[in-house]
PAMAR-906420 format. One line per field, with one value per residue (C-alpha): residue in one letter; z, x, y. Coordinates in steps of 0.5 Angstrom, whole numbers. Each point is the difference from the previous one (the first is absolute). Layout:
residues N
residuo <- A:... .
zz <- Z:... .
xx <- X:... .
yy <- Y:... .
This chain:
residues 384
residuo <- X:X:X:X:X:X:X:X:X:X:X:X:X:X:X:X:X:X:X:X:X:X:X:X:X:X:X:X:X:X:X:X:X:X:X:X:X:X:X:X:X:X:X:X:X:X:X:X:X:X:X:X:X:X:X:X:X:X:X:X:X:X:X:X:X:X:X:X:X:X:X:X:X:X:X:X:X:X:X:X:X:X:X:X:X:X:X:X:X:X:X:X:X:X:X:X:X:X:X:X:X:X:X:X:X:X:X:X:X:X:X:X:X:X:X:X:X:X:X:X:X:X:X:X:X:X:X:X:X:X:X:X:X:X:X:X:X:X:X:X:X:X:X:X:X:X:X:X:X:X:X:X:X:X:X:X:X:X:X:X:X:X:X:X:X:X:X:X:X:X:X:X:X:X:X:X:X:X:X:X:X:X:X:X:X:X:X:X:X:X:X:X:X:X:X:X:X:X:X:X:X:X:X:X:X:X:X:X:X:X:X:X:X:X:X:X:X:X:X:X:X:X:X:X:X:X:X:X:X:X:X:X:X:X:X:X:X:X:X:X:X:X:X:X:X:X:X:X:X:X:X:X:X:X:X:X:X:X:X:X:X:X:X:X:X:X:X:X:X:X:X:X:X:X:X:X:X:X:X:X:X:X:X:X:X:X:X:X:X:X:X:X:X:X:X:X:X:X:X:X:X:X:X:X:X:X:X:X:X:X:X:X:X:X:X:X:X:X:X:X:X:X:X:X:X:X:X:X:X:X:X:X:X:X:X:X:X:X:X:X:X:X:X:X:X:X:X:X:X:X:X:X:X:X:X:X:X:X:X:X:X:X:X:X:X:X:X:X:X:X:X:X:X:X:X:X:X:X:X:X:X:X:X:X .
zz <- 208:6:3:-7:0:9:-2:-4:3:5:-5:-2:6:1:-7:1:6:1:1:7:-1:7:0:5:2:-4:5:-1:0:7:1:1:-6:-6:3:5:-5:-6:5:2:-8:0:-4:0:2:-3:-2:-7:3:3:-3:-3:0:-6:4:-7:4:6:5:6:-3:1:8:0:-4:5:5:-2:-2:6:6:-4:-1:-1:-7:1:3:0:2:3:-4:-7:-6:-6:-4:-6:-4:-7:-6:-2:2:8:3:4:6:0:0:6:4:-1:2:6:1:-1:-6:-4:-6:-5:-5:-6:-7:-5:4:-3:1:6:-3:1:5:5:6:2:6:-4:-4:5:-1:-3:-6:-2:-7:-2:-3:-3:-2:5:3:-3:-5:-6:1:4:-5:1:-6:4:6:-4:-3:6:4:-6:0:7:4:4:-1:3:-2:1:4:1:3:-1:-5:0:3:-5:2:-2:-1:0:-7:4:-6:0:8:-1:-3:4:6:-3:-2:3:3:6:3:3:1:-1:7:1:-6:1:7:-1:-6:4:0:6:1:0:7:-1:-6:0:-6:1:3:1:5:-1:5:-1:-1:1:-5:-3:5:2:-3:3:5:-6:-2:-6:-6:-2:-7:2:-6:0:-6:0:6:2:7:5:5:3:7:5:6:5:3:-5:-6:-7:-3:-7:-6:-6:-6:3:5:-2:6:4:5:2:-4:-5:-6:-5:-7:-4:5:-1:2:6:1:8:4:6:6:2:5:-1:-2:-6:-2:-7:-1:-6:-4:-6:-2:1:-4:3:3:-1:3:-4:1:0:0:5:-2:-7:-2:-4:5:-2:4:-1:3:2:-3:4:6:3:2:1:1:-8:-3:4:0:-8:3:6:-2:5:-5:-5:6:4:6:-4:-3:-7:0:-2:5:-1:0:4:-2:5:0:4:-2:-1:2:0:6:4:1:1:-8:0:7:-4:-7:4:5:-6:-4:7:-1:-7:-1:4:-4:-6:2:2:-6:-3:3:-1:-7:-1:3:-4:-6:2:3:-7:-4:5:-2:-7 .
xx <- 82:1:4:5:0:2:5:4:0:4:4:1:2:7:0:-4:5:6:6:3:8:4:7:5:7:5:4:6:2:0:3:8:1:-3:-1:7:4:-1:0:7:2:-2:-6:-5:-8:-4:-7:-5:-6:-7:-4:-6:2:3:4:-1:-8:2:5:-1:4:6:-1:-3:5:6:-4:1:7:3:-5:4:6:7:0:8:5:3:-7:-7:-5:-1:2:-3:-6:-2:-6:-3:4:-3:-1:1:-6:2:-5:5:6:-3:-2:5:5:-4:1:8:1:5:1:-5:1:-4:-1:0:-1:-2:5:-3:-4:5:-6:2:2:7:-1:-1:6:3:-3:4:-3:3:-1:-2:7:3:-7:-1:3:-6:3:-1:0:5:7:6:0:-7:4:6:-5:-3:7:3:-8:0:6:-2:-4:-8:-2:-8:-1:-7:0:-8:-3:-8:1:6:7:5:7:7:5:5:5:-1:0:6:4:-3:4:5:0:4:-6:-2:-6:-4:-7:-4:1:7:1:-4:4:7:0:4:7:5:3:6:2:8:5:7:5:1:-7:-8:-4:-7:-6:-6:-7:-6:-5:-6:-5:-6:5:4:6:4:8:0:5:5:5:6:5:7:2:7:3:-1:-3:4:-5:-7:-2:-5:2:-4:-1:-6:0:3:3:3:-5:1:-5:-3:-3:-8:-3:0:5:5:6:5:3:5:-1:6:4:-2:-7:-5:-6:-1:-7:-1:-4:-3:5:7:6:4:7:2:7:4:8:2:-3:-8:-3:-7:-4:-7:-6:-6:-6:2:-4:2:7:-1:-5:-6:-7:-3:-7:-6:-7:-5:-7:-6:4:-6:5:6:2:-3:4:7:0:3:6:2:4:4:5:1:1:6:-5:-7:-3:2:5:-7:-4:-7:-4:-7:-5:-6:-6:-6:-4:-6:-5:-7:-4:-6:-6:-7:-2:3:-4:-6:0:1:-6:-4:3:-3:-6:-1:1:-6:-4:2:-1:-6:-2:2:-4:-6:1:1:-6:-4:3:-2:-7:-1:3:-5:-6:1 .
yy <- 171:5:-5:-1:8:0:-6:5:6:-5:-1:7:3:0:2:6:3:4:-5:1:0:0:-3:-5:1:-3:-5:0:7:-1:-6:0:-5:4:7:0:-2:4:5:-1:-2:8:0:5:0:6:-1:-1:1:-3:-5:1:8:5:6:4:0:-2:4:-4:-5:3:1:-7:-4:3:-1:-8:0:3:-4:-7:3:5:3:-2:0:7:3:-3:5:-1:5:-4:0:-3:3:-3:4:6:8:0:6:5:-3:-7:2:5:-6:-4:7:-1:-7:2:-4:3:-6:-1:-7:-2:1:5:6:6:6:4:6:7:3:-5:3:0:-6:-5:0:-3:-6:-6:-3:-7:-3:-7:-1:-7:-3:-6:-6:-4:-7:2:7:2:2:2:5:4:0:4:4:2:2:4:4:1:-1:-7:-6:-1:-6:-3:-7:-2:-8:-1:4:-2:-6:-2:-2:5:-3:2:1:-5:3:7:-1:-3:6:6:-3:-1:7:6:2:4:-4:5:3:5:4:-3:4:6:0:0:5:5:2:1:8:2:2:2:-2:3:-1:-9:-2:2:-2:-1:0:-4:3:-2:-3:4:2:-5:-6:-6:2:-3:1:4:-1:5:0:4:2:2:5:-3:-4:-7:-3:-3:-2:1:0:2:3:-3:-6:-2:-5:2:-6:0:-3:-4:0:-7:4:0:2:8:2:4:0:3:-3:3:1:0:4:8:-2:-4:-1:0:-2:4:0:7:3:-4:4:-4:3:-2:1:2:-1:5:7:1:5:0:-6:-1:-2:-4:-4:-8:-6:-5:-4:4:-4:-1:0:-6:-1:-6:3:-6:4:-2:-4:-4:-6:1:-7:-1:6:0:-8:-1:4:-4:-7:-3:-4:6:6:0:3:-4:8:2:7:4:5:2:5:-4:4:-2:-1:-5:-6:1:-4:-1:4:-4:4:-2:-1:-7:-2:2:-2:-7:1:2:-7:-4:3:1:-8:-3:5:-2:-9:2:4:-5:-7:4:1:-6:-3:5:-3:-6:1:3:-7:-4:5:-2 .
């Protein structure tokens, strides 16, 4: 009986202690062939967390989540330090969005986010929250009338792609897929977004011309061009041009991906992309009574975003937008919003190497225990 009872306690044993969660990089966040190339298509990296750790009880997670995106790679190709954050849905602590202020991100993304409680301090209304917006990329979820929806309530598309959920494959809705790219759309991401959300000042303007200056991007953001909405109130534009030497070419509606550029809207108005410090001359014919200088999104269009939720391998979750056949340059039009996390992965301690000791040595016993039994048995069967 002691020897059944020591048996199981042996097996008992790892149930009874705490579960050691460590993690692993993911691989190809450093290799050229996932990671550079996404890169270089202008997609973004921001963080999600640590495993095994919930940043509502846990601050440290922030630190440590940025100090593994940032030793593996760039947040972007406008910016090497990342600004984005995504947080499970719900009321957001003073204490978590003072941490991740310290951290410098300015972008938080997730889901049904309660409104900020009236008490906050000032600080924290400079954080950008992005909404979920246009449901997900998943088949047999991912719709076209969501993903209008979501543009009309929030002014851009957000949508959800997860490739493993519980060690199940996620697939792509090849439709609907189909269609966003076939969009007018901006395809952007959050801190390109964020970033760009400047307008150029006027620097001179006389009775048939204005000269814009371009600003710079929000504090603490990506040195990115920002985009500027100029309307004429009377008048027709005859031409646009930058006076330097830098790049300022003339856009059309099939431009998807951000740059610096103009393009003319109906004539007595432009929207112009322009990088911090570049003077821009718009020139005008006829009678102008005023001009005015708006907010725009790039090319004006519609920002259309994807975030890859709980990345922890890149290749799976960027691999169903990549088709050599069907892309002219093999990557889908999309750019995403790569929320990073580690693998995790099961840390070795000494509990292991002891249960087994205690196995090698239980064994014998029990064999031992069991021959003198059986002899007992039989000696008492002789005796009768």
């Amino acid at each position: 009986m002691r020897v059944a009872f020591f048996m199981l306690g042996v097996l008992l044993l790892p149930l009874a202690l705490p579960g050691a969660v460590a993690w692993r990089a993911d691989g190809w966040l450093i290799q050229d062939v996932v990671g550079g190339e996404r890169l270089r298509l202008g997609d973004e990296f921001g963080c999600h967390g640590m495993p095994g750790k919930d940043v509502n009880t846990d601050l440290s997670v922030i630190s440590e989540c940025k100090e593994y995106l940032t030793s593996q790679i760039n947040a972007s190709k406008w910016g090497s330090e990342p600004l984005s954050f995504g947080l499970p849905g719900g009321v957001i602590e003073f204490e978590t969005m003072d941490a991740l202020m310290d951290e410098n991100f300015l972008i938080l993304g997730g889901n049904e986010f309660q409104p900020m409680n009236s008490s906050a301090p000032q600080r924290f209304y400079d954080l950008e929250i992005v909404e979920q917006s246009g449901g997900s990329l998943e088949k047999n979820i991912a719709s076209i009338d969501t993903i209008n929806a979501g543009i009309n309530e929030h002014g851009y598309a957000n949508l959800y792609w997860e490739a493993l959920i519980e060690d199940l494959n996620v697939r792509r809705d090849r439709d609907v897929l189909e269609w966003i790219e076939s969009q007018d759309f901006w395809f952007t991401t959050w801190g390109e977004l964020y970033s760009s959300s400047h307008s150029a000042t006027e620097s001179e303007r006389t009775n048939q011309s204005i000269t814009l200056k371009g600003s710079a991007a929000p504090n603490g953001a990506w040195d990115v061009p920002g985009t500027t909405r100029l309307v004429l109130d009377g008048g027709q534009i005859t031409s646009i041009e930058r006076l330097d030497d830098g790049e300022f070419s003339q856009l059309t509606i099939s431009n998807h991906h951000l740059k610096t550029g103009y393009r003319i809207i109906e004539n007595s108005s432009a929207t112009l992309t322009i990088e911090e410090g570049a003077y821009v001359r718009v020139t005008w014919q006829g009678e102008v009574d005023d001009v005015y200088l708006l907010s725009g999104t790039f090319n004006n269009l519609t920002p259309f975003m994807v975030t890859g939720h709980h990345t922890t391998d890149l290749f799976e979750w960027s691999s169903p937008f990549q088709d050599e056949d069907k892309y002219e340059d093999g990557f889908s039009p999309l750019r995403f919003t790569w929320l990073i996390e580690p693998q995790p992965d099961v840390e070795p301690t000494w509990i292991l190497p002891l249960i087994a000791v205690l196995i090698v040595l239980a064994v014998p016993v029990a064999v031992n225990y069991t021959l003198k039994h059986d002899r007992a048995m039989n000696q008492s069967l002789e005796e009768e």
